[in-house]
Structures are given as structure tokens and as C-alpha cells.
N, C-alpha and C positions, 0 to 999 in steps of 0.2 A: 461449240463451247457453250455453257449455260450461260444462265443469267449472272448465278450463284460466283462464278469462275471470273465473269466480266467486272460485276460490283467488287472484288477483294482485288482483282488488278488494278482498278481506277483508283480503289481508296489505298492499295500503296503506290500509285502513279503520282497523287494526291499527298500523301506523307513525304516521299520525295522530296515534291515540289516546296512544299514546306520546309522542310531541312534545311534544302539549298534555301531558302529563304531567310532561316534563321541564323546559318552558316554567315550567309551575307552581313548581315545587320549584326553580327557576334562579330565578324573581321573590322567592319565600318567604326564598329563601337573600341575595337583594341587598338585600334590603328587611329581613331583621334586620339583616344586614352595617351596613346606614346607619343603622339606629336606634340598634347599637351606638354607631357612629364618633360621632354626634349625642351622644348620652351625654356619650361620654370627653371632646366637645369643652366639652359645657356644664360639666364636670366641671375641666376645664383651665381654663377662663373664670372659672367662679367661683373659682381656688383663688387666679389673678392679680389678678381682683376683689378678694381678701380682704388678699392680699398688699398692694396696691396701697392700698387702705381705710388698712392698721395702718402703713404708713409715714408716710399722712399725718395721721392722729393723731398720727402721734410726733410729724413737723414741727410741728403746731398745739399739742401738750404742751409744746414745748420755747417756741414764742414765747409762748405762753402765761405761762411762767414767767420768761421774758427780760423781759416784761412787766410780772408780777407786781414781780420784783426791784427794776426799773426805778421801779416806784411806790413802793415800799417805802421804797427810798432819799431819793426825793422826797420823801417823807409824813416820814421822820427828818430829812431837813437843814431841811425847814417847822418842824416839831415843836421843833427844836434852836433856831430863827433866833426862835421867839415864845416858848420859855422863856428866853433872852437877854432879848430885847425887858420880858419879865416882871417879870425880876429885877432887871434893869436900874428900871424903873418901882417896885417894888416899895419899892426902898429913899425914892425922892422921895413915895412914898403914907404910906407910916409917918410920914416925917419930916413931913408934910402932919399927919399926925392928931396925932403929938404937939404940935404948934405949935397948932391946935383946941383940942388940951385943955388946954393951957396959957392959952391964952386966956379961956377961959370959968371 
């Protein structure tokens, strides 16, 4: 083999070796690239996740309390409608007992 034949094999033995070299550091390089982008996305997901969570809390706080009120109400016109009812009774119960004791 010449010299001529030796040198053009080393220097694509050489080129090769570089390829793969660059191949390497071009994969290295896309493949943080993506692990970044992956990051920022879960990073972006979660913050609309969270976003997304605290609004619907509020919705659920707010009927929650629409709720609350709702009962509230109803438990004071109850409340109102069997203190009536009471007093209303209250006066024919006395009058009951005094008429007992007058009796006996």
C-alpha cells in the first residue's frame, strides 16, 4: 500500500472519528434541549393546574356560602314560624294551669 493510500485512509479514519464526535455532542445538545422544553412544559402545566384548582375553589367557596346563607335563612323563618307557634300556645298553657289550680 503506499504512503499516498495510507494518509487518505487515516484522514477518513479521522473524519469518522469526528462525526461521531459531533453526532455525540449534536445528540448531548438535543437531548438537554428536550429535557429543558419538558421542564418548562411541566412547569407551565402545573402553574395552570394550580391556577385552574384556586378558581375552582372560589366557585365551590362561594356556593358553598350561597348555601350556607340559603340555610340560615330557612333555619331563622323555622325558628321565627315555631316561636309564634309557641307563644301563641304559651298564653292557652298558663291559662290551662291557672284554671287547674283554681280547680283543686
Amino acid at each position: 500500500m503506499s504512503l499516498d493510500a495510507i494518509k487518505k485512509i487515516q484522514a477518513a479514519e479521522d473524519e469518522g472519528r469526528e462525526s461521531i464526535i459531533l453526532a455525540r455532542e449534536k445528540a448531548r445538545e438535543t437531548i438537554n434541549s428536550a429535557e429543558e422544553e419538558g421542564e418548562q412544559a411541566l412547569d407551565a402545566a402545573r402553574v395552570r393546574a394550580e391556577s385552574e384548582i384556586a378558581e375552582l375553589v372560589r366557585g365551590y367557596d362561594q356556593q358553598a356560602a350561597e348555601v350556607a346563607r340559603e340555610l340560615a335563612e330557612t333555619t331563622a323563618n323555622r325558628q321565627a314560624m315555631l316561636r309564634a307557634r309557641a307563644e301563641g300556645r304559651l298564653e292557652k298553657a298558663a291559662a290551662f294551669i291557672v284554671e287547674r289550680i283554681m280547680d283543686i
